[in-house]
C-alpha positions in Angstrom: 251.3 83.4 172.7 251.7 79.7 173.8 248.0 77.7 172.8 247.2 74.4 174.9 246.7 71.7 172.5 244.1 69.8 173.2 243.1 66.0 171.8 240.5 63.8 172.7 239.4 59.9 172.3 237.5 57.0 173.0 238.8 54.1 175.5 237.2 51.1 174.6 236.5 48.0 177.3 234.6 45.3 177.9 233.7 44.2 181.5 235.3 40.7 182.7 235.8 39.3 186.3 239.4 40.4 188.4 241.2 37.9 190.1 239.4 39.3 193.5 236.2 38.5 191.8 234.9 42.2 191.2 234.2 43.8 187.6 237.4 44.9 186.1 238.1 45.8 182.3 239.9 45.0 179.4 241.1 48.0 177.3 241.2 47.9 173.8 244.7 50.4 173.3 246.6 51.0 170.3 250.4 51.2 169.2 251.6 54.6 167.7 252.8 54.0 164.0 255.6 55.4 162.1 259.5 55.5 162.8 259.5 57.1 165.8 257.7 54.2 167.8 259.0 51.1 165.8 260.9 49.6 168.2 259.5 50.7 171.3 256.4 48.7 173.3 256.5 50.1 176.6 254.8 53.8 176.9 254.3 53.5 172.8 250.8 53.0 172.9 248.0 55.4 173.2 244.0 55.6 173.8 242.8 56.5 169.8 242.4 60.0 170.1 243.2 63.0 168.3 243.3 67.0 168.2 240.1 69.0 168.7 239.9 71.7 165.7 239.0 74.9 166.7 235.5 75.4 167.4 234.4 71.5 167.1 233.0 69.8 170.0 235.4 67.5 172.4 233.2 64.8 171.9 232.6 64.9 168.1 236.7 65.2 167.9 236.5 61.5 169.9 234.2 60.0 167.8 235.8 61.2 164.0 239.2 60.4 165.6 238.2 56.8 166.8 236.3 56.4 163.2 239.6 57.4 161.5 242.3 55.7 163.0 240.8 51.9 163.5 238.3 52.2 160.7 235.7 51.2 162.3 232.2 52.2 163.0 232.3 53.5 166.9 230.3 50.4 169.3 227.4 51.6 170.2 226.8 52.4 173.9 226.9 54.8 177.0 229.5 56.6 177.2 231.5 57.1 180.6 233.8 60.6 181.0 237.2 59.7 182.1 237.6 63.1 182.8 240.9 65.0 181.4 244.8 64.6 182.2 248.0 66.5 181.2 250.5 64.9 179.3 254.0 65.5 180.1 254.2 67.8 176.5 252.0 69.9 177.8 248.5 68.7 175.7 245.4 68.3 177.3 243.2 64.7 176.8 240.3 64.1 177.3 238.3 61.0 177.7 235.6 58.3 177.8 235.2 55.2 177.8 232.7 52.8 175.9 231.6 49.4 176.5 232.1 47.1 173.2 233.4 44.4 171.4 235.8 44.5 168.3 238.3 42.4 167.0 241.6 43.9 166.3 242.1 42.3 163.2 239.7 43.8 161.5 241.0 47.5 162.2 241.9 49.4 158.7 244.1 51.9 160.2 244.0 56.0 159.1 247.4 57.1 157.8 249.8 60.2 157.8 253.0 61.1 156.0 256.1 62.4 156.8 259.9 63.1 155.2 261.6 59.7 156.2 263.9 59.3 156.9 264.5 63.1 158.0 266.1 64.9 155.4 265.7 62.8 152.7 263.4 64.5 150.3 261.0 61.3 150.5 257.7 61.6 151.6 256.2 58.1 153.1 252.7 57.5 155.0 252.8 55.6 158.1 249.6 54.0 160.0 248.7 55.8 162.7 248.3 53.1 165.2 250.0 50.4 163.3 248.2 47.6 165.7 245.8 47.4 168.5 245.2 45.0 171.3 243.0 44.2 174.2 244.8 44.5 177.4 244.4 44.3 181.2 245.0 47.2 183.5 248.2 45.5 184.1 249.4 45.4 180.9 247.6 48.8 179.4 249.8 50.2 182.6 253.0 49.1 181.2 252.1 50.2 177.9 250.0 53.1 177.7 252.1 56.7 177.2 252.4 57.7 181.2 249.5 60.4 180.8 247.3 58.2 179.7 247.5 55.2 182.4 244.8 57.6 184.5 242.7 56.7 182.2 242.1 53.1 183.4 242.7 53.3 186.6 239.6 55.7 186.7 237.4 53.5 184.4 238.5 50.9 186.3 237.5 52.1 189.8 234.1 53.2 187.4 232.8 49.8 187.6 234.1 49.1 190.7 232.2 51.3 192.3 228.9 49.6 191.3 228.2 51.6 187.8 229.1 48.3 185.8 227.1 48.8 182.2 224.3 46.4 181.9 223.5 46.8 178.4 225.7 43.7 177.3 
């Protein structure tokens, strides 16, 4: 009996000015670590998220998986559902979005291990997200996983549609 994994994350953004003058976001997105992604920029980076255990809450899974993989406290703030999508591996994510501000230098990433390489008896931990950048839609587009890019495009039209935070 097949089970649909699900996962679930916080999107980051802070609210700046688009080129046609109405609010538009920056995304704070970050780069999958170990082997796998190395090499790879496009569709290699990913809202920090992670799996929801059975019988925890959605969006207590966000906020322990944003806590764990940049290391950071969570910015305080409304929170805004993205909704959910389905990723091409079948997992459901699901989504919102938090107004803040953080520097990306400062994240101390969470860590995993795995054999590497594969069938080598050696067990190595890998970050991860092994960095993390703030982006514009157009560049979060080009980089995000494809499943995730909805994400955006729904926060951006969010603000867009006049619901622009006014906390900050």
């Amino acid at each position: 009996m097949s089970t649909v994994r699900h996962s679930a994350g916080i999107l980051v953004f802070r609210v700046v000015r688009g080129e046609d003058g109405l609010p538009d976001a920056e995304v704070l997105i970050g780069h999958m670590g170990g082997p796998f992604w190395a090499r790879r920029q496009e569709a290699a980076w990913s809202v920090p998220k992670g799996e929801v255990e059975p019988g925890e809450d959605a969006e207590a899974t966000a906020r322990r998986e944003f806590t764990e993989e940049l290391g950071l406290p969570l910015p305080e703030g409304d929170w805004v559902p993205l909704g959910e999508a389905h990723q091409s591996g079948g997992k459901t994510v699901t989504v919102w979005a938090v107004e803040g501000e953080l520097d990306p230098s400062t994240v101390v990433p969470g860590t995993f291990t795995m054999e590497w390489p594969k069938g080598s008896g050696v067990v190595r931990a890998f970050p991860e997200m092994d960095r993390f950048a703030w982006c514009t839609p157009e560049e979060a587009r080009l980089r995000l996983v494809t499943g995730q890019r909805v994400f955006v495009e729904r926060l951006r039209d969010h603000l867009r549609e006049g619901h622009a935070p006014t906390g900050r």
